[in-house]
C-alpha positions as CSV (number, residue, x, y, z in Angstrom):
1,X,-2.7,16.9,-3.7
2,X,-5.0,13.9,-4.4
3,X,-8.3,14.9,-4.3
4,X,-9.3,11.1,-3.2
5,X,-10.1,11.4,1.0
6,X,-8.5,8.7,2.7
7,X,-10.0,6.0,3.5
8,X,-8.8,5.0,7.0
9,X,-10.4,1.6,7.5
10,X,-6.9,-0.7,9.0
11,X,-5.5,1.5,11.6
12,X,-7.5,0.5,14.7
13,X,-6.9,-3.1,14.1
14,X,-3.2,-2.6,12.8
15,X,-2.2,-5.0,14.9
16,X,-4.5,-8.0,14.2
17,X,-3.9,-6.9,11.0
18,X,-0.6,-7.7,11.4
19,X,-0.7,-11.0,13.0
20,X,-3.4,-12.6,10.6
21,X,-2.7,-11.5,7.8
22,X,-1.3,-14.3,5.4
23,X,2.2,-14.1,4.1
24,X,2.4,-14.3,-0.1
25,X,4.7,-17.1,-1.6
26,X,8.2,-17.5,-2.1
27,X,7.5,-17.4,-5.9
28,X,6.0,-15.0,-6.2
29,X,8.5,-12.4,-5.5
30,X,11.2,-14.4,-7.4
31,X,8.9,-13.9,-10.8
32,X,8.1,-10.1,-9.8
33,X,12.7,-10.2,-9.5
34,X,12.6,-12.2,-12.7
35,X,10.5,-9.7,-14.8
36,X,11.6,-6.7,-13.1
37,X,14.6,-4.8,-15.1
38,X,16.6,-4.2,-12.0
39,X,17.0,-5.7,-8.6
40,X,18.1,-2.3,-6.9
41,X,15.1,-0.9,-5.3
42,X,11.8,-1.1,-5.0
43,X,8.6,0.5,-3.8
44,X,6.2,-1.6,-1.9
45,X,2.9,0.8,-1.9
46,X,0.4,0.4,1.0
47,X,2.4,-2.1,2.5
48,X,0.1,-2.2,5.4
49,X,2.3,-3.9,8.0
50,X,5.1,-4.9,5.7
51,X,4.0,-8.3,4.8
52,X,4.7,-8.0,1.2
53,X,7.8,-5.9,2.1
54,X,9.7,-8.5,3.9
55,X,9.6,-11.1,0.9
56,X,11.0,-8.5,-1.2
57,X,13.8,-8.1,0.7
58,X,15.2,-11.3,-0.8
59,X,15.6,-10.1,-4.4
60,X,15.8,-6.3,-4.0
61,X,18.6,-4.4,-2.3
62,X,16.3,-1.5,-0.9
63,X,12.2,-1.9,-0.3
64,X,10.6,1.4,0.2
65,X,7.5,0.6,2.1
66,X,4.8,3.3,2.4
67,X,1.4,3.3,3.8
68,X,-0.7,6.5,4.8
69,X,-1.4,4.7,8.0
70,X,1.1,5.2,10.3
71,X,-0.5,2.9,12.6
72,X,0.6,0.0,10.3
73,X,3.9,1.2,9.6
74,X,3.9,1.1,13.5
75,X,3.3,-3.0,13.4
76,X,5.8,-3.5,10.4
77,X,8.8,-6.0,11.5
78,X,12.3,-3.5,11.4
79,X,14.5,-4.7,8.5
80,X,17.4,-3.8,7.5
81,X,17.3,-3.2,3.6
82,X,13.5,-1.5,4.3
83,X,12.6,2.0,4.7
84,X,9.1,2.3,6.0
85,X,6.9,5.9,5.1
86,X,3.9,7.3,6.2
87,X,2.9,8.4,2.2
88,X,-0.1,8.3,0.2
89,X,-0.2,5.8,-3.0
90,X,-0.6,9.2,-5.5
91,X,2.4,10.8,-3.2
92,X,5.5,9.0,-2.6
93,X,7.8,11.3,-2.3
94,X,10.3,9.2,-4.2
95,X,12.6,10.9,-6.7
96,X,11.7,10.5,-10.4
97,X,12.9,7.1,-12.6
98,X,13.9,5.7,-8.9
99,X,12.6,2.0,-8.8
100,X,12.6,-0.8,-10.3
101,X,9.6,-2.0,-9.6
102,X,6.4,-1.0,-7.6
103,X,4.3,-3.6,-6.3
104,X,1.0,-3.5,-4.8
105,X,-0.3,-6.6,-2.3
106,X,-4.1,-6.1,-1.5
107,X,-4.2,-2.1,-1.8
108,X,-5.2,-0.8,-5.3
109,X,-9.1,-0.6,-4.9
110,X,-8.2,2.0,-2.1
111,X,-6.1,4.4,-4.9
112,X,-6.9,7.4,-6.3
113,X,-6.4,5.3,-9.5
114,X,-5.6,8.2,-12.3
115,X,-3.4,9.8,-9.5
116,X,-1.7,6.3,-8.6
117,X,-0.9,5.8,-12.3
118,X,0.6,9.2,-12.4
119,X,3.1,8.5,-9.7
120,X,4.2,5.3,-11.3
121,X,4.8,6.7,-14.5
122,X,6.7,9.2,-12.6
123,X,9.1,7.2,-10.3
124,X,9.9,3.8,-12.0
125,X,12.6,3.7,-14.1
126,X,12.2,3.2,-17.7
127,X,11.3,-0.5,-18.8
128,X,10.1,-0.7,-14.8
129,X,7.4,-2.9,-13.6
130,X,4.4,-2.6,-12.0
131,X,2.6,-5.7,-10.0
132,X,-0.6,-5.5,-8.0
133,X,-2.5,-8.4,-6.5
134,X,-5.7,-9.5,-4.5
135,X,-7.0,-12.5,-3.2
136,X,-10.6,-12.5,-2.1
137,X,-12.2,-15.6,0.8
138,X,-10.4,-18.2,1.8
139,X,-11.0,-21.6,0.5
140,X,-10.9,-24.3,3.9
141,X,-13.9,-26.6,2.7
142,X,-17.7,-26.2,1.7
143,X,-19.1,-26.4,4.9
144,X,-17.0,-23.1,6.6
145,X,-17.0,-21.3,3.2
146,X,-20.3,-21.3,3.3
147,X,-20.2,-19.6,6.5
148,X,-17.6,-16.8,6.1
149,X,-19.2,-16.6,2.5
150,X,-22.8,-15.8,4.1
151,X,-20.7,-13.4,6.7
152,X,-18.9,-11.5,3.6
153,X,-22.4,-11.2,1.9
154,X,-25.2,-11.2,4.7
155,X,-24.0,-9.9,7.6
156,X,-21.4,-7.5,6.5
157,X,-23.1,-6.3,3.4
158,X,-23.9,-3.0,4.4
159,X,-20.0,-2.1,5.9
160,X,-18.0,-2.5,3.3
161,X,-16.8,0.3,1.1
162,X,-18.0,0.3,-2.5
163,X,-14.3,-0.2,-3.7
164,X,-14.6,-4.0,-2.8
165,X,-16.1,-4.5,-5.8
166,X,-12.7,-4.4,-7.6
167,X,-11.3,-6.8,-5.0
168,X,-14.6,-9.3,-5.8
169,X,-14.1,-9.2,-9.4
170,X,-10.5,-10.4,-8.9
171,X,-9.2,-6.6,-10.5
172,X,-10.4,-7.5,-13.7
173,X,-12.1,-4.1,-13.9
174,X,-9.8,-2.3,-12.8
175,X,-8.5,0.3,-15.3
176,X,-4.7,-0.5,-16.0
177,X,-2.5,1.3,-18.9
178,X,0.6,-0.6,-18.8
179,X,2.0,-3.1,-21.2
180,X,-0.1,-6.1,-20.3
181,X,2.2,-9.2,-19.0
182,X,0.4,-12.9,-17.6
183,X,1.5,-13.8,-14.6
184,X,1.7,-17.5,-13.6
185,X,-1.0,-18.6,-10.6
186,X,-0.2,-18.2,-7.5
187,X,-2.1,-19.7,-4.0
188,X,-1.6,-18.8,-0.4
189,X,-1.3,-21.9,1.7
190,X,-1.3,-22.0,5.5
191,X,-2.7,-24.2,8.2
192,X,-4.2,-22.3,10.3
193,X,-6.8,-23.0,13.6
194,X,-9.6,-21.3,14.3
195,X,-8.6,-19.1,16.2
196,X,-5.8,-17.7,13.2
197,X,-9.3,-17.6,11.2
198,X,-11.3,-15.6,13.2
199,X,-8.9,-13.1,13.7
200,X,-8.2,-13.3,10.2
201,X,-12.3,-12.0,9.8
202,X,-12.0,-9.1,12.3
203,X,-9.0,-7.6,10.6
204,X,-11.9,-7.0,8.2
205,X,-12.8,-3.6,7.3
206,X,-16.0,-4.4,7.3
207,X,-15.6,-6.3,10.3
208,X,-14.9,-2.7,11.7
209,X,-17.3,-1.1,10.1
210,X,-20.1,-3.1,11.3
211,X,-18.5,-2.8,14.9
212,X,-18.5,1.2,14.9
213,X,-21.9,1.3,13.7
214,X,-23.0,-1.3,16.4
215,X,-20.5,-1.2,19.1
216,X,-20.8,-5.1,19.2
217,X,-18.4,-7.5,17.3
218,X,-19.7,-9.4,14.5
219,X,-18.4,-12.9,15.1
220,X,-20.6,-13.4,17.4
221,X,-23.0,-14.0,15.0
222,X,-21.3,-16.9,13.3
223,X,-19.4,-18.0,15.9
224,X,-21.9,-21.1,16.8
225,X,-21.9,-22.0,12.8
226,X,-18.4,-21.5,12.1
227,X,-16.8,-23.8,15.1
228,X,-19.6,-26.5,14.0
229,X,-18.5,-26.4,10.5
230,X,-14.9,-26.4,11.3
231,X,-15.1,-29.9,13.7
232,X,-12.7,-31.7,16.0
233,X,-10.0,-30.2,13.9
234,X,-6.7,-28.5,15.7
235,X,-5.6,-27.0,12.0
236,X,-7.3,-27.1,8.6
237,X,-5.1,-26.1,5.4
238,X,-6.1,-22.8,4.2
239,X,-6.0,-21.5,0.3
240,X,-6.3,-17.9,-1.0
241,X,-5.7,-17.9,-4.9
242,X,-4.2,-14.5,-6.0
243,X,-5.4,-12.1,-8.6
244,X,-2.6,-10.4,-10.1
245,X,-2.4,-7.5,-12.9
246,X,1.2,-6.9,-13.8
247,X,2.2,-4.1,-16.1
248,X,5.7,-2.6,-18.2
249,X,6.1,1.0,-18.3
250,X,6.9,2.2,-22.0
């Protein structure tokens, strides 16, 4: 049993989370196939509402997609090659040396990390791979980075969890005992209005926080500053480099 509470900071906004939440490239799934021993299953670990799931599904037979939230699994799309799970990161339930790979899309600062790492050694098969990523604020253009930037920092510094931390420092820190392998770059791109952006912000967790503590929503105290910066202007092109930390199991 981990020994790691969890941290339950997604489920009341599952479904914004769902709809703003940016897809990940094409490319980067086909270099997680490329590296990857196998192509016959893999586990997708807090999968949230699937989003990393689904692009799987195009080099892997069967995605197992778990998330302790079953309010997520909930909002994940139905597909026909993926097996959603309500499980813990450090408890899959999968049987031992049974994937391929396991990947990781904007999750592993909320492990039990020595637990996590347990669990992988445990269910990948040998020469299996492991690939966890983060991406941290968007990049739109000075003027509105400097607003959600003052929002992230300001406003919501108080709400977030401590773990952020490893999602600011781009998971450099982050303890990782795997067979180090580089990973090419990688960037979100969307266009997006400003409406996709702000709900993009309150799927926060500390978008929640703040609102539980306050009972009021946050955006309103940008809102002015943020349409001002963001103009006359139906869509703006949206970037979010990833931060990856991809492993081989010995």
């Amino acid at each position: 049993m981990s020994s790691l509470k969890f941290e339950d900071n997604f489920s009341r906004q599952a479904d914004v989370y769902a709809r703003y939440r940016p897809q990940y490239p094409a490319a980067l799934y086909e270099w997680i196939a490329s590296i990857a021993p196998g192509h016959d299953r893999v586990w997708d670990c807090g999968t949230g509402s699937g989003q990393a799931a689904i692009g799987l599904t195009a080099y892997f037979d069967q995605v197992i997609a778990t998330d302790p939230s079953a309010q997520q699994i909930a909002n994940a799309p139905p597909h026909p090659q993926i097996e959603y799970r309500v499980a813990r990161a450090e408890e899959s339930g999968l049987a031992d040396h049974s994937v391929d790979a396991i990947t990781v899309a904007l999750a592993l600062h909320w492990f039990d990390l020595d637990q996590f790492y347990t669990e992988v050694r445990r269910v990948l098969k040998p020469d299996g791979i492991i690939v966890a990523w983060t991406y941290y604020l968007p990049e739109i253009a000075p003027e509105i980075d400097r607003v959600i930037e003052r929002y992230d920092a300001a406003i919501l510094r108080e709400y977030w969890s401590p773990r952020i931390q490893l999602l600011r420092d781009k998971y450099r820190s982050v303890p990782f005992p795997f067979h180090e392998l580089a990973a090419p770059e990688f960037v979100i791109e969307r266009h997006w209005t400003l409406v996709d952006l702000i709900g993009y912000l309150r799927s926060w967790s500390g978008t929640q926080a703040y609102r539980d503590a306050h009972d009021t929503d946050p955006i309103e105290l940008i809102q002015a500053d943020l349409t001002a910066a963001w103009g006359d202007v139906e869509q703006r092109q949206i970037r979010w480099p990833l931060f990856i930390r991809a492993g081989r199991h010995d």
